[in-house]
Every structure is written in structure tokens, then in C-alpha cells.
C-alpha positions as CSV (number, residue, x, y, z in Angstrom):
1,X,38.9,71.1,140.3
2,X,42.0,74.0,139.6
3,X,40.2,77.4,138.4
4,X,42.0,79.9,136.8
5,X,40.4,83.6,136.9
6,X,41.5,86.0,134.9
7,X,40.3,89.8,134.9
8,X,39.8,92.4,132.2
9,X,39.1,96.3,132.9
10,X,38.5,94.8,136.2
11,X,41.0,94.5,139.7
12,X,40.5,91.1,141.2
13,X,40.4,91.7,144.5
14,X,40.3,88.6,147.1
15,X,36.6,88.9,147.8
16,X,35.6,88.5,144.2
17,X,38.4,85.7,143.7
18,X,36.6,84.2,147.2
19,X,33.2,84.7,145.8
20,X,34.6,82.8,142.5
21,X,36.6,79.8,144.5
22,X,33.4,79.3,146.7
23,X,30.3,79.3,144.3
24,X,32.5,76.9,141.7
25,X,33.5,74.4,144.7
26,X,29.7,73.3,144.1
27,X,30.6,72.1,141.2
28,X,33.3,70.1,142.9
29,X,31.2,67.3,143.2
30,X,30.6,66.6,139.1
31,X,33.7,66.4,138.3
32,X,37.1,64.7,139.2
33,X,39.8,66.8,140.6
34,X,41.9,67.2,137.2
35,X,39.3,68.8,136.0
36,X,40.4,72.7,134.8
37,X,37.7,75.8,135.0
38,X,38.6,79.1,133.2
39,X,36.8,81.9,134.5
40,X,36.7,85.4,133.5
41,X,35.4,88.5,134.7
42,X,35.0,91.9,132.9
43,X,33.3,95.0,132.8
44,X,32.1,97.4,130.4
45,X,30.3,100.2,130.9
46,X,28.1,99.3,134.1
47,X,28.0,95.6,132.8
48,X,29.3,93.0,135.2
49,X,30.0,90.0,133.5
50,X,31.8,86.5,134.0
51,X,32.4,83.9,131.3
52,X,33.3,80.4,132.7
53,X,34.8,77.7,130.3
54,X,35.2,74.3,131.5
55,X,36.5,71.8,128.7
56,X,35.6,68.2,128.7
57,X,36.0,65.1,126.6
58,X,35.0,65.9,123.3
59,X,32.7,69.3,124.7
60,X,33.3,72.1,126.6
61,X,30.8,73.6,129.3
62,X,30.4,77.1,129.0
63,X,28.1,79.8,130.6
64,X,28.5,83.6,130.6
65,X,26.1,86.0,132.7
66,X,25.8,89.9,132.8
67,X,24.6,91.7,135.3
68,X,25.0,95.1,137.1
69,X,26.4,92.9,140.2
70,X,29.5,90.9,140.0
71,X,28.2,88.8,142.5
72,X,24.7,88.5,141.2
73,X,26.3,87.2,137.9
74,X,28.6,84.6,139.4
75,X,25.4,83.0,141.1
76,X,23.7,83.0,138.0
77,X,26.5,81.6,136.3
78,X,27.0,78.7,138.5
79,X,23.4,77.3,138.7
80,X,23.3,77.5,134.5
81,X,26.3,75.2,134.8
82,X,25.2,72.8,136.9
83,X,22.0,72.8,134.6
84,X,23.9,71.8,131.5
85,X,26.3,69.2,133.5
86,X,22.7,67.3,134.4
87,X,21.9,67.1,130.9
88,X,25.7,66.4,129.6
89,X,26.2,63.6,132.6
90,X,22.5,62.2,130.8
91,X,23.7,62.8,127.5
92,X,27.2,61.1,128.2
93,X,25.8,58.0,130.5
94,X,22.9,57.2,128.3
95,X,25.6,57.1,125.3
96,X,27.7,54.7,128.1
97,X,31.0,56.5,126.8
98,X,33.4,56.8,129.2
99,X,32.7,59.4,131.5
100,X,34.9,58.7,134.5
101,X,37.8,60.5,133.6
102,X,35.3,63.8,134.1
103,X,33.3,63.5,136.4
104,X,33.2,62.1,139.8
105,X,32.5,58.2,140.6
106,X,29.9,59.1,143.0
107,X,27.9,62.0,140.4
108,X,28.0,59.1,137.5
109,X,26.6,56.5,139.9
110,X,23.6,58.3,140.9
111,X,20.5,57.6,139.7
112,X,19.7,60.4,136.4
113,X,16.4,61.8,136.2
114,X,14.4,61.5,132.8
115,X,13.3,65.2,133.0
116,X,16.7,66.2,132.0
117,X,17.4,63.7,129.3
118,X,16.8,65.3,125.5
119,X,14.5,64.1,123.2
120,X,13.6,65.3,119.9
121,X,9.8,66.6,119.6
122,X,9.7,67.4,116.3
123,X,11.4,67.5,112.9
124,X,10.7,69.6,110.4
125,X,11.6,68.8,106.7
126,X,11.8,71.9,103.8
127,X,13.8,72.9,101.0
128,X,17.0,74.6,100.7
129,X,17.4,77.2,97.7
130,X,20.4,78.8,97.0
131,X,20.8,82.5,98.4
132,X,23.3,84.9,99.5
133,X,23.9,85.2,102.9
134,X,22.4,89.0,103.5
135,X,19.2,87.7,101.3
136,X,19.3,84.7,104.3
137,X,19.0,87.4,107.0
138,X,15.6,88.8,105.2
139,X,14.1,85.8,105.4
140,X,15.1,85.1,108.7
141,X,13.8,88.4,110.0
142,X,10.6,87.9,107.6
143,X,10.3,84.5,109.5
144,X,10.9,85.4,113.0
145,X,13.6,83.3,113.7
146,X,16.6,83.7,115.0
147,X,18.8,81.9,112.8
148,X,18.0,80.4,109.4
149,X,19.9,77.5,106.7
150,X,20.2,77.9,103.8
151,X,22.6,76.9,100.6
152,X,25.1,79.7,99.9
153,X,24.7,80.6,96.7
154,X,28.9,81.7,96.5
155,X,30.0,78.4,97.9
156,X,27.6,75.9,97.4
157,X,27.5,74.5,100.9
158,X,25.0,74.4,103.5
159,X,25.3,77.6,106.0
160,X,23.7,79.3,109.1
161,X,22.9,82.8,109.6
162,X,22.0,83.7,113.3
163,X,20.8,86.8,115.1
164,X,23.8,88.1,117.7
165,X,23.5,90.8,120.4
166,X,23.2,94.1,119.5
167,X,21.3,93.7,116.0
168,X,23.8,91.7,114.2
169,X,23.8,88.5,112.4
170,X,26.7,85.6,112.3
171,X,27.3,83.7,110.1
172,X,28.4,79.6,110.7
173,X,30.2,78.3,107.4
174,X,30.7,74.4,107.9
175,X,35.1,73.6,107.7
176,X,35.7,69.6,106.4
């Protein structure tokens, strides 16, 4: 696996570019040696945070932590990945598409556990009416969700309004 780090508002210095190489070699052993990782660190403020991006067939695995430690965050980081390759490698197996050119022989050959595999509990059927998109956020808030669909009433397509850090919304506007 080749990792690139990059650094913003922060020096690299070889013990946090050790720290990096070393937790990410566990992951080594899910995926085949071509494989790229991006990684990046940053702070702001007293916030430590890394962002690692590894791109795969048709996905991309993708984990960011902050924490007031640097090294704190990396370990994080690293065990969230290697939560969501288990449920990719189930996702990707159980679908038998062609998974070797990811991950390694030995990872795909091993037996997956059912825990991980996702299954749909429930489905829940309603109505879309038209709205505008800041009339979307009220009744997402009035809901207690944190994100809401809902026809647009400008553009006559289905959108998604979502809660963000900070107390801000988003707002995901399908592209054909």
C-alpha cells in the first residue's frame, strides 16, 4: 500500500509521518500493494485532525477523526477503517464482484462474519410535498432528524437537506 501525507497549518515531522506509516501498515493486509492511501493532517485552533481517503473500485474509504492529540486521532482513525473495510469486503464478496484487484487474496478468502453484513430492518413509506429547501430544515428540526427529503418546490426533483457541524444544514441535489 503507497500513502501519501500531506500537512496543513501543521510541520510533518518524522515521528508523526512514523506514527502515520505504522498504524496504516495494519491495513496492509486488506488490500493489494497498488493500493493508494491519501492522508491528511491539520490543525486548527487546538483541533488535531487527520482525514484519510482510500479510493476503491467504484467507492472510496474514508474516515476523518479530531482530537486534541495527533496521535490519539490517527488510532482512532485507523480502527474506523478497518470497521468499514469489514463491511465493504462483505458488501463486495456477497455481491461476488470482483474484488481481487483491492484487496488481498488471503483477506477475501477468509471466512466473513454475518455480524458485519448489512441488512435492511425497516422501510418506512410517506409522502413527499413540494417545499423550499429552508421550509425542509423546519421540519427536519420539528422532526428531530438529522436530515430530511423532500420535493423541491424550485426544481421539481427529489432533494436532501442534512444537519452539518456547527449548526448548519447541506443540501444534496441529485446531478443525471
Amino acid at each position: 500500500m503507497r500513502i501519501t501525507i500531506t500537512g496543513k497549518n501543521i510541520e510533518l515531522t518524522d515521528g508523526l509521518k512514523e506514527a502515520v506509516t505504522e498504524r496504516l501498515s495494519k491495513l496492509e493486509k486488506y488490500f493489494a500493494p497498488e493500493t493508494e492511501a491519501h492522508v491528511t493532517l491539520s490543525v486548527e485552533k487546538e483541533r488535531q485532525k487527520i482525514e484519510v481517503t482510500i479510493p476503491v473500485k467504484g467507492s472510496v474509504i474514508r474516515a476523518e477523526q479530531v482530537s486534541n492529540d495527533m496521535y490519539v486521532s490517527i488510532e482512532v482513525v485507523v480502527e474506523t477503517i478497518e470497521r468499514q473495510l469489514k463491511k465493504y469486503r462483505n458488501k463486495i464478496v456477497t455481491k461476488q464482484q470482483s474484488a481481487e484487484k483491492f484487496f488481498a487474496q488471503e483477506y477475501l478468502e477468509k471466512d466473513t462474519d454475518d455480524d458485519d453484513e448489512i441488512r435492511i430492518i425497516r422501510t418506512k413509506r410517506f409522502g413527499i410535498k413540494p417545499m423550499y429547501p429552508e421550509d425542509a430544515c423546519v421540519q427536519m428540526e420539528l422532526l428531530g432528524h438529522d436530515f430530511f427529503v423532500f420535493l423541491n418546490a424550485e426544481t421539481e426533483e427529489v432533494n436532501v437537506v442534512y444537519k452539518r457541524k456547527g449548526n448548519t444544514y447541506g443540501l444534496i441535489e441529485p446531478e443525471f
